[in-house]
C-alpha positions in Angstrom: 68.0 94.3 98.9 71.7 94.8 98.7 73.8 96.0 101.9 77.0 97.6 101.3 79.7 99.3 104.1 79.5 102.5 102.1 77.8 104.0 98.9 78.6 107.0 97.2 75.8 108.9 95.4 75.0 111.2 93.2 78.2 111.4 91.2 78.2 113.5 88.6 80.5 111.7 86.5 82.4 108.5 87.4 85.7 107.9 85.8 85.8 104.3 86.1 89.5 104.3 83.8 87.9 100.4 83.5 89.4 99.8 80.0 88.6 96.7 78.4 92.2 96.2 77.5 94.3 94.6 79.6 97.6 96.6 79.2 98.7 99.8 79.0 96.2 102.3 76.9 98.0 103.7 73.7 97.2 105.1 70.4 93.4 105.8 69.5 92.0 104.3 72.7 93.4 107.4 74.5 90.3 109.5 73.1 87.8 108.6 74.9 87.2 107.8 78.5 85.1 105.2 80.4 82.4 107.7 82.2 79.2 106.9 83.7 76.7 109.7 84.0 75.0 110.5 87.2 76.6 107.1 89.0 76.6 105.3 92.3 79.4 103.4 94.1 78.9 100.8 96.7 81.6 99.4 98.6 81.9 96.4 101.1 84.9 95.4 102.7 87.4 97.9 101.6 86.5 96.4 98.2 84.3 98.2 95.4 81.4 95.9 95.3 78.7 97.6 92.4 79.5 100.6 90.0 76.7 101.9 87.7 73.9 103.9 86.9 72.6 106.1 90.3 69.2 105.1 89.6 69.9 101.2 89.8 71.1 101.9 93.6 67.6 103.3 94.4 66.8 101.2 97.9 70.4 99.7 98.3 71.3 100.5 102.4 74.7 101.4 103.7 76.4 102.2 106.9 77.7 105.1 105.6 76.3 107.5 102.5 78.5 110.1 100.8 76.6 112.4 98.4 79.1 113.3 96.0 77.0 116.4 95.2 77.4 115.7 91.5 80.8 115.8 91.4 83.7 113.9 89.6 84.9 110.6 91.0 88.0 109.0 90.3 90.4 106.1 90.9 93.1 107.3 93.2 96.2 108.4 91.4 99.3 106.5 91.0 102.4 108.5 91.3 105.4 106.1 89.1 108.6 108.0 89.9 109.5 110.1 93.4 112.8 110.0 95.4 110.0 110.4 98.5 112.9 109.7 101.4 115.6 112.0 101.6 117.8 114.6 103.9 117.9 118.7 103.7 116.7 120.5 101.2 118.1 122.1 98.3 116.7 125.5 98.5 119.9 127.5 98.4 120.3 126.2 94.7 117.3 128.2 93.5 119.4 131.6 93.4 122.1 129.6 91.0 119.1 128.5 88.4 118.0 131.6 87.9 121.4 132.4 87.2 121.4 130.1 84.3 123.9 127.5 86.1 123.5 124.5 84.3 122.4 121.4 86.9 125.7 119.0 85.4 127.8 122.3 86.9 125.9 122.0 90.6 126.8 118.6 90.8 130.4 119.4 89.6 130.8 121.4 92.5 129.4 119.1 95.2 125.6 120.9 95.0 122.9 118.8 93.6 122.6 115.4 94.5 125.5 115.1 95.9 124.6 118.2 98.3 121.5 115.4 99.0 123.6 112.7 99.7 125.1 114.2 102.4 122.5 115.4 104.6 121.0 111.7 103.9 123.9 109.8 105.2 123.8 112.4 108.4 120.1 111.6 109.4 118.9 109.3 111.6 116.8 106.4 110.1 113.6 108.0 112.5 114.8 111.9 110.6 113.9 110.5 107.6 110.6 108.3 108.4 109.1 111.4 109.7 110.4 113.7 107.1 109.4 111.0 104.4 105.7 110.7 105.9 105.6 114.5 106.0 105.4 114.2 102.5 103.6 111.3 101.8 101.0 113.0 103.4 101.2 115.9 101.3 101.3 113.2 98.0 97.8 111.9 100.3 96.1 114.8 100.1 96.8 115.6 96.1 95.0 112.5 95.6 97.7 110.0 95.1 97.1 106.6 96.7 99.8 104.9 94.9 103.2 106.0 94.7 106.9 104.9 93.8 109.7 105.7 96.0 113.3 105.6 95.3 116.5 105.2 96.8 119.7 107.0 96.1 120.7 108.9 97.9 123.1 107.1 99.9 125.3 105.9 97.4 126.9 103.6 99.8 125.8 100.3 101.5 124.9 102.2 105.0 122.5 104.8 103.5 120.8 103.3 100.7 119.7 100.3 102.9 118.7 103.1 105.7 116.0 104.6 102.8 115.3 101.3 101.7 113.6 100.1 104.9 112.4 104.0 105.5 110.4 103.4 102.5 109.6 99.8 103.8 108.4 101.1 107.4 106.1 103.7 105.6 104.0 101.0 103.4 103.6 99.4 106.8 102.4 102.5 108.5 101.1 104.9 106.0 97.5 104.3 104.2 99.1 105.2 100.7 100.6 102.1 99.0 104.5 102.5 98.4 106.9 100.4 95.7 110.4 100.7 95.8 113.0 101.1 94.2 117.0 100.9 94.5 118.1 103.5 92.8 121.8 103.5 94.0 123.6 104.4 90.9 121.8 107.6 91.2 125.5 109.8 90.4 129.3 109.2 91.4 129.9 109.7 95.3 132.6 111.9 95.1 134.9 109.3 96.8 134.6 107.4 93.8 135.2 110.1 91.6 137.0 108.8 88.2 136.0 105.1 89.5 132.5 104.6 88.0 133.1 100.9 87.3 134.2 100.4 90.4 131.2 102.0 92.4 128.8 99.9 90.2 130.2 96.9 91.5 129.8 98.3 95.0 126.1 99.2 94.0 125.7 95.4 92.4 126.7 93.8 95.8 123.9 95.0 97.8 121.2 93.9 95.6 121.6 90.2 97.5 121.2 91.9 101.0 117.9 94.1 99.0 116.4 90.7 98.1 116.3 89.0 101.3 114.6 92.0 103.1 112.6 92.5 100.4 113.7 96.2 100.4 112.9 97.2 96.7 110.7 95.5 93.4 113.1 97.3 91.0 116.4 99.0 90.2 116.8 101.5 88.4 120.3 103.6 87.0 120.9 107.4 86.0 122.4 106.7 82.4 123.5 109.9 81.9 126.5 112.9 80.3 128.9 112.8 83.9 127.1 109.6 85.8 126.8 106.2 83.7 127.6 105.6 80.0 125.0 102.9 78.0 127.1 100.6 78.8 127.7 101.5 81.9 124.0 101.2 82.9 123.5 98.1 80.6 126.1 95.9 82.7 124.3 97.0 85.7 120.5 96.4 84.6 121.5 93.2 83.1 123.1 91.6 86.1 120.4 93.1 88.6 117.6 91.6 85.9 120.0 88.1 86.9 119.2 88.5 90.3 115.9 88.9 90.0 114.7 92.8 90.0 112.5 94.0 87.7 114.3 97.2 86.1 114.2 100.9 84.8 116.1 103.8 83.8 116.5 107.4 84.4 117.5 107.7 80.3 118.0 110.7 78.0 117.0 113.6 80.6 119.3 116.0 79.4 121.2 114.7 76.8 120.5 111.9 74.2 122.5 109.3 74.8 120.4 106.2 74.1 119.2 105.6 77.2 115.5 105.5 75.4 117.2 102.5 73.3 118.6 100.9 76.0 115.2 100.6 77.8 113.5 99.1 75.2 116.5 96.7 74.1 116.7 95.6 77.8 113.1 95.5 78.7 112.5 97.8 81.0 109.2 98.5 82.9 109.8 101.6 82.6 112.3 104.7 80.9 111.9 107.4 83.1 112.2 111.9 81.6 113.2 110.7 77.9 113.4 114.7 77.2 116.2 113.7 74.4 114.9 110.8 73.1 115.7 109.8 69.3 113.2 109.3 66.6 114.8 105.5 66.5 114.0 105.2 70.7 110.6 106.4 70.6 109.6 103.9 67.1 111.3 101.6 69.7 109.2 102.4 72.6 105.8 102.4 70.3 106.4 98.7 69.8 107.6 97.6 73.3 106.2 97.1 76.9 108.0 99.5 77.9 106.1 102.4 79.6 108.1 106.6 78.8 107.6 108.2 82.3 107.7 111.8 81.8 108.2 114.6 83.9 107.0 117.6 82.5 107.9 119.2 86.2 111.6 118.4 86.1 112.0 120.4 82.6 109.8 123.1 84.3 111.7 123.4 87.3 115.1 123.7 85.8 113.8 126.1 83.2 114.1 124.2 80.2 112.4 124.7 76.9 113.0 121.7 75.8 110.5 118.8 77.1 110.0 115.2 76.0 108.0 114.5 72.8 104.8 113.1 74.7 102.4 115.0 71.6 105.0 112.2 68.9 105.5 109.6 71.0 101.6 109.0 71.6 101.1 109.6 68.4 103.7 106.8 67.4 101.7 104.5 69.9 104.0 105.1 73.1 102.7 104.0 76.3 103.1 107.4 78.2 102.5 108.1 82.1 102.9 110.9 83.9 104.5 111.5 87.7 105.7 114.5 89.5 109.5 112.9 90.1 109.1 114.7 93.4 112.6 115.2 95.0 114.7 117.9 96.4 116.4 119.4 93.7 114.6 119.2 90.4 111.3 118.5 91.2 110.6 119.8 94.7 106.7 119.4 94.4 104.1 116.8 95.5 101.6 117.9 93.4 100.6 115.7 90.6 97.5 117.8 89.5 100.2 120.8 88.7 101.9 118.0 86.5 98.8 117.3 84.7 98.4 120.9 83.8 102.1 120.5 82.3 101.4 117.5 80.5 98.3 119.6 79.1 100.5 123.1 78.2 104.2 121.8 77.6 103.3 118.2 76.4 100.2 119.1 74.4 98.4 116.3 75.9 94.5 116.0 75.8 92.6 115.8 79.0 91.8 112.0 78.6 95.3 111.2 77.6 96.3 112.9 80.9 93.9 110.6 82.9 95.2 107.9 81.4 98.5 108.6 82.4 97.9 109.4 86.1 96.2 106.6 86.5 96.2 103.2 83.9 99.1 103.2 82.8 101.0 104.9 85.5 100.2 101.6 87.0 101.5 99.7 84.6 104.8 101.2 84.9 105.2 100.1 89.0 103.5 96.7 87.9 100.2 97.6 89.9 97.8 97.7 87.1 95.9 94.7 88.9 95.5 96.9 92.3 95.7 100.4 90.8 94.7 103.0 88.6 91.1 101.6 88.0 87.7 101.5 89.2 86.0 97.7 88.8 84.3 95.1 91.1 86.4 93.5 93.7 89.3 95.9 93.4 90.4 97.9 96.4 88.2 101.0 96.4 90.8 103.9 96.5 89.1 106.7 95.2 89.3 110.4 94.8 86.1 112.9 95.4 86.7 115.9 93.4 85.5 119.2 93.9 85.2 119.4 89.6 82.3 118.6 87.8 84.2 116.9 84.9 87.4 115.5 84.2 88.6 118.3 81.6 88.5 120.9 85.1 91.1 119.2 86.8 94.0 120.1 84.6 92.5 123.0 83.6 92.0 125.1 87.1 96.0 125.2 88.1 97.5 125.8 90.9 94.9 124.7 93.5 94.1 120.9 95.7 91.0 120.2 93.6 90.4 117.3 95.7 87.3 117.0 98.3 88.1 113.8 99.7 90.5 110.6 99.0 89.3 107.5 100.3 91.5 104.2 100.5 90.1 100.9 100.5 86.8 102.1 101.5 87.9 104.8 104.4 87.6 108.7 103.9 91.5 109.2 105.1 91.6 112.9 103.7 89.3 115.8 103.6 90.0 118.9 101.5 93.1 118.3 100.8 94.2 117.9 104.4 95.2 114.4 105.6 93.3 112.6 108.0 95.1 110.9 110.7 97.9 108.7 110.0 
């Protein structure tokens, strides 16, 4: 008779997202999803220890039961790209979007990020661990057990260390899993206004200081019209690559500059919006390891029309995730499911190619896809009960917390939505 910590019955379906391929999911394998029918979960350990039928767990015992009242069950999602610790709040800018003021004007006159930076180098390293778990909580309760966190918005030594170890602090404390990454060439402190160069080399020397704490995995660059050129950002991602970081790039959000190119010539993990990328960038990305975050929420929020390719680029064979690039200004939401009903209206993405984005190979592009993002013996079990019957629901019903409860590594740490204790 097997024993188990926990086993969760009578699940309607279970989205195992246990792909027999290794890497990222692309091309045809996106159409169809790894479901059982009517399934059973046992878990020992923190650790997922049998997944299969319901009716081949008749007479195992548990500690605990959870009747999943044939409902979904999924992996816990995996959020790729978030600026998660910051100052203020941008709030006041809303009034000048709806006036049609372009985002590059905001930041020209001090708003935007820089408007950011400014109430980040003013808080205390405590304001921003309580604001930061604020929100992770919120992240918690959407479902997401996995999530990237980015610096930037310090853009000096003092402040983009102080969110550094903020983020370091919460993977200590917090139950969701956090990655970081320096992201200190975020835009041009306006100090070093007309001196890009010469604030990339300032950038550059904190990546030794970054690597002894072990403050940050990767490091990442805002190639971009008014921050950093291609070349710019190539100089810096090469030498931080030298140092040992894994990179990415904020490329092409809002105009095409090659930043999709650059991503793939460099190797990046990851190129992050890709709104303008070329015909030439994506055929690059289609045969690369690259992985094309989009961000189907940052084109929403500014009211753009335009949004990245996703319906070509997985066509092509692109590797394509999906994340809400929660942050104050552009994206001030931490709700993924919202983004996967974008994905589904603006991107023209299929419910299983949305589920593969949130999860498989949103891993892939924070280098978790042995921890995260799947369902399978020995792994932790970080799952999501849903209060859907399918997978198709999810992204179809907007606008609401779908979830019913989020457990990670085998404890229920959120109920409805609302997060359990800290």
């Amino acid at each position: 008779m097997k024993e188990f910590d926990t086993l969760i019955v009578n699940i309607g379906q279970l989205l195992t997202m246990d792909h027999e391929k290794d890497g990222p999911v692309r091309g045809k394998e996106l159409q169809t999803l790894p479901i059982i029918e009517n399934a059973a979960l046992g878990i020992t350990n923190g650790k997922i220890s049998f997944v299969g039928p319901g009716v081949d767990a008749k007479g195992f015992v548990a500690k605990q039961v959870i009747d999943a009242g044939g409902k979904l069950v999924t992996p816990g999602l995996v959020d790729p790209h978030t600026h998660l610790v910051f100052g203020g709040s941008r709030e006041h800018e809303l009034a000048l979007k709806q006036q049609g003021v372009p985002y590059l004007e905001i930041l020209e006159q001090g708003g935007g990020i820089l408007s950011t930076v400014r109430a980040t180098r003013e808080a205390t390293e405590e304001e921003l661990l309580a604001k930061a778990s604020f929100h992770l909580d919120r992240l918690l309760s959407y479902g997401i057990t996995t999530v990237e966190a980015k610096s930037g918005y310090g853009l000096d030594h003092e402040t983009e260390l102080k969110q550094l170890r903020v983020a370091k602090r919460l993977n200590e404390l917090h139950q969701v899993d956090i990655v970081s990454t320096f992201l200190g060439a975020h835009a041009i402190p306006q100090e070093y206004k007309g001196r890009a160069d010469e604030f990339l080399t300032l950038m550059e020397r904190l990546l030794d200081v970054i690597r002894e704490e072990e403050l940050a995995e990767f490091v990442d660059i805002f190639c971009e019209t008014g921050v950093f050129s291609v070349d710019q950002s190539r100089a810096f991602l090469t030498y931080a690559k030298s140092k040992g970081f894994d990179v990415k790039i904020h490329g092409d959000e809002i105009d095409s500059l090659g930043g999709t190119e650059l991503a793939v010539e460099i190797g990046a993990i990851s190129g992050d919006h890709l709104v303008g990328a070329s015909d030439e960038g994506i055929k690059g990305l289609a045969s690369s390891n690259t992985i094309a975050v989009l961000l189907p929420g940052t084109s929403f929020y500014l009211g753009k029309e335009k949004n990245a390719r996703a319906r070509e680029m997985i066509d092509a064979g692109v590797a394509v995730a999906l994340s809400t690039d929660f942050n104050p200004g552009s994206s001030p939401t931490e709700n993924l499911q919202f983004i996967m009903t974008l994905a589904a209206l603006k991107l023209k993405m299929t419910p299983e190619e949305i589920w593969y984005a949130v999860t498989v190979n949103a891993a892939h592009a924070i280098k978790r896809e042995n921890v995260a993002g799947k369902i399978a013996i020995h792994r932790d079990a970080d799952l999501v009960i849903w209060n859907a019957s399918n997978y198709s629901y999810v992204p179809y019903h907007y606008g609401v917390n779908h979830v019913k409860s989020v457990l990670k590594r085998g404890k229920v740490v959120c109920e409805g939505g609302s997060e359990n204790g800290v």
